[in-house]
Each structure stands twice: as C-alpha cells, then as structure tokens.
MARZALUM-442948 format. One line per 4 residues: their letters; for each residue y, x, z of C-alpha. Coordinates in nm, 3 decimals. Layout:
% MARZALUM-442948
A	Y X Z; ...
//
This chain:
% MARZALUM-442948
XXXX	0.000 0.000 0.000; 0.379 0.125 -0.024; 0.372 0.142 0.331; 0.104 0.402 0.339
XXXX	0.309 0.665 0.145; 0.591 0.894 0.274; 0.957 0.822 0.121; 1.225 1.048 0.165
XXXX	1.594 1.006 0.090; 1.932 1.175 0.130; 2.258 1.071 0.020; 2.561 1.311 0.064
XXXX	2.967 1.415 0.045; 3.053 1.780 0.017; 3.316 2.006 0.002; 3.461 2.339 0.058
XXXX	3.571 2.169 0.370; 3.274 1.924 0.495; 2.976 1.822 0.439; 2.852 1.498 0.516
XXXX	2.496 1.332 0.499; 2.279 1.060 0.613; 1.864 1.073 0.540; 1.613 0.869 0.606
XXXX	1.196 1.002 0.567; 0.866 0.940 0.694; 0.604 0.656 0.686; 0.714 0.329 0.804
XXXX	0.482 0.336 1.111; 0.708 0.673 1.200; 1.045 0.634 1.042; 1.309 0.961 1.080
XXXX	1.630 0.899 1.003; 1.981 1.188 1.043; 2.363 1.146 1.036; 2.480 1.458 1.009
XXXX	2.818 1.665 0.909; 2.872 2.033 0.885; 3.234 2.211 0.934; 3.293 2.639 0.846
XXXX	3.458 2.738 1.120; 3.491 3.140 1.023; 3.572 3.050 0.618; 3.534 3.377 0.431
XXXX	3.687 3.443 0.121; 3.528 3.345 -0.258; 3.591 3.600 -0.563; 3.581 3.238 -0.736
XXXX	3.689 2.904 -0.679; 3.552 2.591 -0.870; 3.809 2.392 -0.772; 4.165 2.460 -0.739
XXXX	4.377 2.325 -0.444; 4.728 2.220 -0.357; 4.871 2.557 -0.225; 4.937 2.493 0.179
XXXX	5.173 2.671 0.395; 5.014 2.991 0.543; 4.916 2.950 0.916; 4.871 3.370 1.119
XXXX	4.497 3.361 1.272; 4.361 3.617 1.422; 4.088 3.809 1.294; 3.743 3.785 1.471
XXXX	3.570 4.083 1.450; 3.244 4.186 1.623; 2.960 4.492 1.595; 2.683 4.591 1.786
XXXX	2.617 5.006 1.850; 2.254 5.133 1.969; 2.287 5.458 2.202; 1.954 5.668 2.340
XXXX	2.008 5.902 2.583; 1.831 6.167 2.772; 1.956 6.237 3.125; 1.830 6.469 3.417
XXXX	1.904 6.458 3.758; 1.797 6.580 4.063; 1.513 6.711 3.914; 1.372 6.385 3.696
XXXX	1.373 6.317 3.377; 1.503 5.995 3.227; 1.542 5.817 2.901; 1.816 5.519 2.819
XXXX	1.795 5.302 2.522; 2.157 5.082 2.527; 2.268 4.788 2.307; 2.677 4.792 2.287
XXXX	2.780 4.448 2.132; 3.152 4.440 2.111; 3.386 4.099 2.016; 3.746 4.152 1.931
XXXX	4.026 3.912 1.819; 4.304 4.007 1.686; 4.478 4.321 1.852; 4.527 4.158 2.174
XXXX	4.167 4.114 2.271; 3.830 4.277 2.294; 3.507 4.256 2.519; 3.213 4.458 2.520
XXXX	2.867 4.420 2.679; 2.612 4.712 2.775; 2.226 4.596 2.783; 1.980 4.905 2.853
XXXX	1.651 5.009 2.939; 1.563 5.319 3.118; 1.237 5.453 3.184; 1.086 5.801 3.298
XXXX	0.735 5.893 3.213; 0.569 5.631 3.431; 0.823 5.357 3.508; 1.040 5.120 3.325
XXXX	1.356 4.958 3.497; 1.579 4.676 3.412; 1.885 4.910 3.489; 1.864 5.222 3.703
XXXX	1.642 5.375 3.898; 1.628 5.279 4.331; 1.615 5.684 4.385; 2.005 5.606 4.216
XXXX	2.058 5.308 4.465; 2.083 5.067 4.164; 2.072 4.647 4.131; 1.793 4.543 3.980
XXXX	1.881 4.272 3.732; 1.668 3.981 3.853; 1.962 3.710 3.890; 1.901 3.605 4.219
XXXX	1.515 3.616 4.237; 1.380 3.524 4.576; 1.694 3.473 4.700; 1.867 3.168 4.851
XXXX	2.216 3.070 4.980; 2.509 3.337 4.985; 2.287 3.582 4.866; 2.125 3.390 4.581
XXXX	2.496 3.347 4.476; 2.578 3.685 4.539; 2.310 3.843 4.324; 2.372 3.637 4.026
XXXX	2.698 3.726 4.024; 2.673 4.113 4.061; 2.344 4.131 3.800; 2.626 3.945 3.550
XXXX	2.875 4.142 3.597; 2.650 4.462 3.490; 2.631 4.363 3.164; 2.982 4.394 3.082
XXXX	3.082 4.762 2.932; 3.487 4.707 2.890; 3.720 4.442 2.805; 4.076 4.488 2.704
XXXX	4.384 4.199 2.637; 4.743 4.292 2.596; 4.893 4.563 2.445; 4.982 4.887 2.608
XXXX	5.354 4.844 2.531; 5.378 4.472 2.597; 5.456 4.257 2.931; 5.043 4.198 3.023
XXXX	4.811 4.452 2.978; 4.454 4.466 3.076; 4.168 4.677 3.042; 3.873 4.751 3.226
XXXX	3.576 5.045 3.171; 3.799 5.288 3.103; 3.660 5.641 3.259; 4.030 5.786 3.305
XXXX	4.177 5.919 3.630; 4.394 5.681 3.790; 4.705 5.697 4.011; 4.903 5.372 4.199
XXXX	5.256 5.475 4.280; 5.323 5.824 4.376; 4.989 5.917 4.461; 4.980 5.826 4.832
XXXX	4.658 5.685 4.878; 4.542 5.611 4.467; 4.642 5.941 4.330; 4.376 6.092 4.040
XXXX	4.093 5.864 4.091; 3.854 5.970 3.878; 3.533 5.701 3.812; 3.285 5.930 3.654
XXXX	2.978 5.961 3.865; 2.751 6.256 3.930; 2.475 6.044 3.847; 2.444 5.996 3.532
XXXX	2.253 5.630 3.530; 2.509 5.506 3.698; 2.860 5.367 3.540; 3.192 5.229 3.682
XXXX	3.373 4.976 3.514; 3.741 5.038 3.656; 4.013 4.760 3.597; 4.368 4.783 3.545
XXXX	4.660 4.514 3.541; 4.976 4.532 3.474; 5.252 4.283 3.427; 5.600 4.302 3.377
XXXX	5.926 4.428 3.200; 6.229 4.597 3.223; 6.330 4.483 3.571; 5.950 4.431 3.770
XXXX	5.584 4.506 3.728; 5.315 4.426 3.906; 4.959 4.611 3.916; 4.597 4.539 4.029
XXXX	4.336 4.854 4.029; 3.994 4.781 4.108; 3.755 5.065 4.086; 3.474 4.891 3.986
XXXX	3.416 4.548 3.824; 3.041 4.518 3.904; 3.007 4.708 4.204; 3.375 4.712 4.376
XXXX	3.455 4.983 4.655; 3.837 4.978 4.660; 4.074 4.842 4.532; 4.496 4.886 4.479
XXXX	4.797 4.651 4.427; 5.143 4.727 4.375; 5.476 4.537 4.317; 5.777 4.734 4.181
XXXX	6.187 4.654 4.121; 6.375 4.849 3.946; 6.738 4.811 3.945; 7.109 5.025 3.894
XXXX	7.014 5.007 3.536; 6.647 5.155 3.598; 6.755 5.473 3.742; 6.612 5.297 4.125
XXXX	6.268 5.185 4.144; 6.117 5.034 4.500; 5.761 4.967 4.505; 5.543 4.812 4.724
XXXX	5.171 4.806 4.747; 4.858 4.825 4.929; 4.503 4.984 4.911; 4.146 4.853 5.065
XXXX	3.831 5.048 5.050; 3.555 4.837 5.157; 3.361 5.105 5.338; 3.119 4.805 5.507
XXXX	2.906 4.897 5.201; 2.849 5.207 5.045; 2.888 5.235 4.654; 2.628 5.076 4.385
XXXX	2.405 4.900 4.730; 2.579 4.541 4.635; 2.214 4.433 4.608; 2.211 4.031 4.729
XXXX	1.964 4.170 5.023; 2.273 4.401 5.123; 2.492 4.104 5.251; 2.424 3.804 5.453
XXXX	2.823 3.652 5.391; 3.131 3.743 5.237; 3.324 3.867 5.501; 3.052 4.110 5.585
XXXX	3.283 4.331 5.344; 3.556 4.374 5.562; 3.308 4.481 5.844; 3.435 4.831 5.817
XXXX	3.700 4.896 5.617; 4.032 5.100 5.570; 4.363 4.935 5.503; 4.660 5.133 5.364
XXXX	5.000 4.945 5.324; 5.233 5.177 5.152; 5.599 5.160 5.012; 5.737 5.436 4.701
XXXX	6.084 5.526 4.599; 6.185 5.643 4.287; 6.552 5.762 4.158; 6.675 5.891 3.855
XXXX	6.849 6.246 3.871; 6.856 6.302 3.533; 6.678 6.207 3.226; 6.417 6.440 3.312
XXXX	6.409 6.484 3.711; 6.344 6.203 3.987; 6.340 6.240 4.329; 6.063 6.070 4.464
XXXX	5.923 5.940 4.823; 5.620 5.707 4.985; 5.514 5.607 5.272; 5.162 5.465 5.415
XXXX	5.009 5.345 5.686; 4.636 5.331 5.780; 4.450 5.057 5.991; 4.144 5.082 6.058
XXXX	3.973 4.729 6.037; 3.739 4.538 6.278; 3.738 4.896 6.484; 3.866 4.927 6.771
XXXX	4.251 5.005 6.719; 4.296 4.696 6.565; 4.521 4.568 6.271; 4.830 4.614 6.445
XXXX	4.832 4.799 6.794; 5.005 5.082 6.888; 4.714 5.325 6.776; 4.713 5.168 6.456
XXXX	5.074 5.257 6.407; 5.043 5.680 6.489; 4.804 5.652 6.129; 5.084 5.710 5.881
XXXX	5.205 5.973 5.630; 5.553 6.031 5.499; 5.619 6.229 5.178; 5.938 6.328 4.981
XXXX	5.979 6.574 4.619; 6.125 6.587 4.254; 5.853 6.532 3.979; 5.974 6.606 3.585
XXXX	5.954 6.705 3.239; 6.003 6.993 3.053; 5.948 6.997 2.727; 5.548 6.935 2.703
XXXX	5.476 7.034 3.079; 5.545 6.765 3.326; 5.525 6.870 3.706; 5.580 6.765 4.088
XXXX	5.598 6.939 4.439; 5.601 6.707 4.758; 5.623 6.784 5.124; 5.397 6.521 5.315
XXXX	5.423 6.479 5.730; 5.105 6.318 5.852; 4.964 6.197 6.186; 4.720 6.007 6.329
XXXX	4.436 5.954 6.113; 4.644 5.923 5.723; 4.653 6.216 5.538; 4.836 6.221 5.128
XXXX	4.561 6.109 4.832; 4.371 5.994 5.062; 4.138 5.827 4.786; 4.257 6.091 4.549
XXXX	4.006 6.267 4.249; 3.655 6.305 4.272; 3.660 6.077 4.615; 3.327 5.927 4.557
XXXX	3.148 6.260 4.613; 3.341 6.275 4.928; 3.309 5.940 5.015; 3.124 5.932 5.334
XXXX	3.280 6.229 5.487; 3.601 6.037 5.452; 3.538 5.702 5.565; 3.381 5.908 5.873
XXXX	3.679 6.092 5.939; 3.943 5.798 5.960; 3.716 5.536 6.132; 3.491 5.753 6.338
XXXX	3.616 6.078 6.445; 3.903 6.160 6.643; 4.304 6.165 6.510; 4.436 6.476 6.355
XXXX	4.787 6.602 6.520; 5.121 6.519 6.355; 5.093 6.818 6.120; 5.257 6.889 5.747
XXXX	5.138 6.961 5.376; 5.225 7.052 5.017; 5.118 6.904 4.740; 5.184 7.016 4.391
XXXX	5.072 6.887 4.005; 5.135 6.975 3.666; 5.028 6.846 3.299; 5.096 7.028 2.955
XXXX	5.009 6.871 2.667; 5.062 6.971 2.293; 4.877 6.812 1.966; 4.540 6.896 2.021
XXXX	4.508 7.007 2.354; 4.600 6.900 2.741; 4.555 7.042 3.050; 4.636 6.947 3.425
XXXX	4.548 7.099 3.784; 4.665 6.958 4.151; 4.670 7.102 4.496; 4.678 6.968 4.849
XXXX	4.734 7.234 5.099; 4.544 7.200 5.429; 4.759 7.015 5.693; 4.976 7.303 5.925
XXXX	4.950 7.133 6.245; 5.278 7.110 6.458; 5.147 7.081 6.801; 4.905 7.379 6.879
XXXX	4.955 7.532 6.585; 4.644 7.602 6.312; 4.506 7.416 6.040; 4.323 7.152 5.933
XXXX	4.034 7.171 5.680; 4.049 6.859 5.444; 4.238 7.052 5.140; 4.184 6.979 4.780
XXXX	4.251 7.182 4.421; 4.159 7.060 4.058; 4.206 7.161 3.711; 4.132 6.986 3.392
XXXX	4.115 7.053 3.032; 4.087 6.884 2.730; 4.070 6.989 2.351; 4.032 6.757 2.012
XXXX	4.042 6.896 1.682; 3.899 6.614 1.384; 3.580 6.469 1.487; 3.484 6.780 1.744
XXXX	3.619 6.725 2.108; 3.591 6.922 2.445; 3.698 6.764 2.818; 3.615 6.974 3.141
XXXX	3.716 6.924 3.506; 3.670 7.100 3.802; 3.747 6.988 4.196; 3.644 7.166 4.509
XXXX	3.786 7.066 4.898; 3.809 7.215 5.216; 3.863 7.552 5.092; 3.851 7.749 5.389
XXXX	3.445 7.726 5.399; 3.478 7.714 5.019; 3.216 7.846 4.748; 3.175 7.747 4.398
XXXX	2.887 7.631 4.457; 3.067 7.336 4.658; 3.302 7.230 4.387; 3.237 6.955 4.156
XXXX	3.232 7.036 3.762; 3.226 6.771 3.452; 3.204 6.917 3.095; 3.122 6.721 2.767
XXXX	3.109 6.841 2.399; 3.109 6.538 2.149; 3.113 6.477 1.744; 3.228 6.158 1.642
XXXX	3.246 5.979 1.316; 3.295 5.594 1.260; 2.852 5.647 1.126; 2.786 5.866 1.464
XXXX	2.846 5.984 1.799; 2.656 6.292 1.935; 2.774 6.443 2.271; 2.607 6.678 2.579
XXXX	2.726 6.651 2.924; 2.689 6.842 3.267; 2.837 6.703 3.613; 2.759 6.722 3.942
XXXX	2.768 6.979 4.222; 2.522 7.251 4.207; 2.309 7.114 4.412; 2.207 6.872 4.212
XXXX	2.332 6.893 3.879; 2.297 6.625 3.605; 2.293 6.670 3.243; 2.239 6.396 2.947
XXXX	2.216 6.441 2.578; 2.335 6.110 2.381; 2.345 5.992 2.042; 2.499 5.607 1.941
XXXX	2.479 5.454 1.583; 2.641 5.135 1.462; 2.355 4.913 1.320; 2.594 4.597 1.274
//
C-alpha cells in the first residue's frame, strides 16, 4: 500500500543571507517532520558573486581571529626527567582583545599527569572530584582557571589596559613593597599567570597586580593623582600576601573556607610621591606600613605601628640609561622591596621573618637601580644594601643585588638574570640564575633554558609549531 513506502520531501528559500526549509520523511506509522533556518554569522568573502546587491553603507567589525600552536618540551629538575606535550588555542578580536588557553600533558617514564607532577606541589585537574561544599566549589574553580595561558583587552596607550600571563618583572609605585617581581619559577612545570590593570588618564590611574590568576599569593593595588600640570603625582596603594597558604598548594583539600586565606597573612598599606624636577629628574618618596594579620600585634595596635619604612631619592634619564638611588629608614619588622625580584625562592624565609621572628632595630639602607637600553640590547641590575642598624650599631643580613641582560637580533634572542641575597654568607652557589636562547619564526619556535639555584637546577628544551 502507499502507506508502506517511505516519502520524503523538502521545500526551501535561500540566500546569501538565509536559508529557510521545512521537510517532512518517513513512513506514516513514523512520520519526521523539520522547520529549520540557517544564518552565516562569520561571512567570508566570494572571488564571485551571482547576484549583485544594492551597495549598503559600510559598518567597522572587528576581525575574529583564532589559531591553535602545539609545544613539546623536555624539562629536568631535581634530578627527573619530564616530558610536556601543550595545546595553545588563542581567540583574538580586533586589537583590543585576545585570550589564550594552555591544555598539557606531562609524563616521565612511568607516570602520566593531568598537569604537574605532586613532587612540584601541583592541582590535579579533577574539577572538584570527591569533594563537597566550599571545597567542591573551590576546586572547580582553581582546575578552571589552569587552563587559561594569557588574556589581554585594551591597548597599552589607551585609558583600560589589561593583560595577564605575562612573565615580566613587575613594580607598583616606587618599589616599596612590589618592586621587580619577577614570576618565573625555578620549576619548570610550573607557570604563573600574573595580571595587570590599569585605568586612567591624564589626571588618575588606578592599578590591580595579582601575581597569579590560578594560584594567587599576593596581590597589589594602587590609586594615583596627578596634578600642577603632571609635574605632582600622589599615590596610594596597598599590598597582601596571603602567606596562610604556600604557593601552587590551592588544592580544594588545602582549605576548609574562604577566610582561611587571611589566616596568616601580611598587610602593607603604603603611600608614594612623585615631583617633577626637570624633564628628566624626579624626586621621589614612599612610605609603608606592615601588619601582621590574625597574629598577635593585631591590625592596628601600637606594635603594629613600629613596622614601617620611609624612603626618599631622585630617579632619571639620561639618554638610554635610566637610574635611581634612595635612602630607606626602617623599623620594626618592614624593610624596602619587601616582595621585590626573585621573592618566591625566598618566600618562606620572609614570611618567617615578619610574622615569626623578632623586630629588627630602627636601622637605614641604600638602594640603587639602573636600565640601559639601545636597539637590540638591554640591561638592568639593583642593589639593596643590608640595613646599618642605629641602636647598637652592626648590620643586618637580608641584602639583595641583581643584574639582567637581554639581547635580540632577527629571529635569534638571548635573556639572562642573576639574583643572590644576604651577601654577607654569600656564594654563587646561593644566587639564583635564569638564561634562555630562542629562534623564532611565525612557522617555529625553538628555545633552551636553565634556572634555578645550584642546588637544584632545572633545564627544558622546547619546540612549538602552529598547526591551525
């Protein structure tokens, strides 16, 4: 019978524009039937067109673009061997915006890990297995946030600019507690995805630092005026480091509520001064105050107020070198950059000496920095002296010296860095070194790397391709 065969039908309206359709198939003991219609929403050019149009008034888009790079890398540390095979997709629109994501695998010669390793302290990405509650919540937050790489929105030169995974030393004001931050880990499995803010003009600015998106430890604000014409600039800011829980442990089994981070942590109000000498000399000041919280000064008792430092200088130009001296007076428990360049090595040591151990003596110290840059090639190096005590006399022992370099000639490129503290029972050996060699094309990226102190150094080997 009719009914026993199968019918199908389509009727249908298209354009360059839409599509529209309505079908109907099947047996009639099973009919199917579909309304659908069908929109481009990312037209792309034709090299013909069958049918001209009415000419219509040209509307600015931005351009969507997106690609995808593959990266394997070979790292050792600490004696192990490791291997890391990395998808980079990357979405950008326009100028103004771009995200990227970082999805890896690394595995050593008998195990295979969702990110890194537990001998590095890392999350494992389960999204909240076996978790409930805060920590459920917790988790599948943190295992999200590790798979972004950078993002970006704003322009450098405009009022809002934002990026985040950039691995550049950072500085918030004059360098009173933020001053050189540098993200790079010794480890080389594990990766900091630092944020910056900034918005503003010609008259105010404001900034938010956070040192790492995924894993945060500190983080910095500042607000700044400027007035007389620019040549006055007041700032205001503060800085937190969440020392309740040590770096890359945000694990969901690490925290039983939010306020768990402020368990044991520094605070460090500060306030910077800026004035225009000349078009190439300010004289500078900042001042900062430490309190310790949930110890046992408290947020604002009298102990809390002998943490403080005070510092005043000139920083300039001339011609390609740029430069500053400052003279710092410290008591109490506060001493200048105090979360200044390589501080995650030192990390513990510091958190132990302003919550645990007892307050230095009102004391003084120098600190000095200078850049030179030219077309190819930059260089930089800082010193903090080692605090002169006033009362009693001697000195103290938490001093710190750096030096960087950095060359680029075509598609060849050379960065190395070098910090060491506490100088007086300095060796080499103690310092901290970071040195990379890299060739990159827009079809390749090779690059070598060694960082780490000596004790256990860390190398890597890497090689990334676009495939998309």
């Amino acid at each position: 019978t009719l009914a026993d065969g199968y019918l199908y039908a389509r009727a249908a309206y298209a354009t360059s524009d839409i599509e529209l359709g309505v079908s109907y198939s099947g047996l009639s003991s099973k009919p199917s039937f579909s309304v659908d219609a069908m929109v481009p929403i990312v037209p792309f050019p034709s090299a013909e067109k069958s049918v001209p149009k009415e000419p219509k008034e040209k509307v600015e888009t931005a351009a969507v673009d997106a690609d995808i790079t593959v990266g394997q890398s070979l790292f050792g540390h600490d004696g192990k061997l490791y291997g890391e095979t990395t998808l980079y997709p990357k979405l950008r629109i326009g100028d103004e915006f771009e995200i990227g994501f970082r999805i890896s695998t690394v595995y050593d010669s008998a195990n295979m890990f969702s990110t890194f390793n537990e001998d590095a302290r890392g999350n494992i990405l389960n999204f909240g297995g076996g978790q409930t509650g805060f920590k459920l919540a917790a988790d599948i937050f943190y295992d999200a946030l590790s798979l972004l790489d950078t993002i970006r929105a704003g322009s450098a030169d405009g009022k809002f600019y934002l990026t985040a995974g950039q691995q550049t030393p950072v500085t918030m004001g004059h360098g009173m507690t933020v001053n050189r931050l540098d993200p790079r880990d010794m480890h080389p499995l594990l990766y900091r995805m630092p944020m910056h803010l900034r918005i503003g003009g010609d008259t105010a600015e404001y900034q938010l630092f956070i040192d790492d998106l995924r894993y945060p430890a500190l983080a910095s604000t500042r607000f700044a005026l400027r007035m007389l014409e620019s040549r006055l600039e007041v700032g205001v800011g503060a800085s937190v480091d969440f020392g309740a829980v040590p770096t890359y442990t945000y694990a969901a089994d690490e925290l039983s509520s939010f306020g768990e981070l402020f368990g044991r942590s520094v605070f460090v109000p500060s306030i910077d001064l800026t004035f225009s000498l000349t078009d190439t000399l300010d004289a500078v000041a900042e001042a900062a105050m430490l309190f310790p919280i949930m110890q046992t000064e408290g947020w604002f008792s009298a102990d809390g107020f002998q943490n403080f430092s005070v510092m005043g200088g000139v920083k300039g130009t001339a011609g390609d070198l740029s430069y500053g001296g400052y003279l710092a007076l410290s008591s109490g428990r506060m001493s200048p950059s105090l979360f200044g360049g390589r501080y995650y090595e030192f990390r513990d040591d510091v958190i132990k000496r302003v919550l645990d151990d007892s307050a230095q003596k009102l004391n003084l110290s120098l600190y000095g920095e200078a850049s030179w840059s030219r077309e190819h090639i930059e260089a930089s190096a800082y010193y903090l002296s080692m605090p002169l005590y006033l009362t009693g006399g001697g000195f103290g022992d938490h001093d710190m010296l750096g030096a960087s370099v950095g060359v680029k000639s075509g598609a060849y490129s050379l960065t190395a860095g070098y910090e060491a503290r506490n100088l007086s029972s300095f060796t080499l050996a103690d310092g901290y070194l970071y040195a990379r060699a890299a060739y990159a094309t827009s079809d390749i990226e090779l690059g070598v790397s060694y960082s780490g102190l000596s004790s256990k150094p860390s190398f890597s080997f890497d090689v990334s391709i676009p495939i998309f």
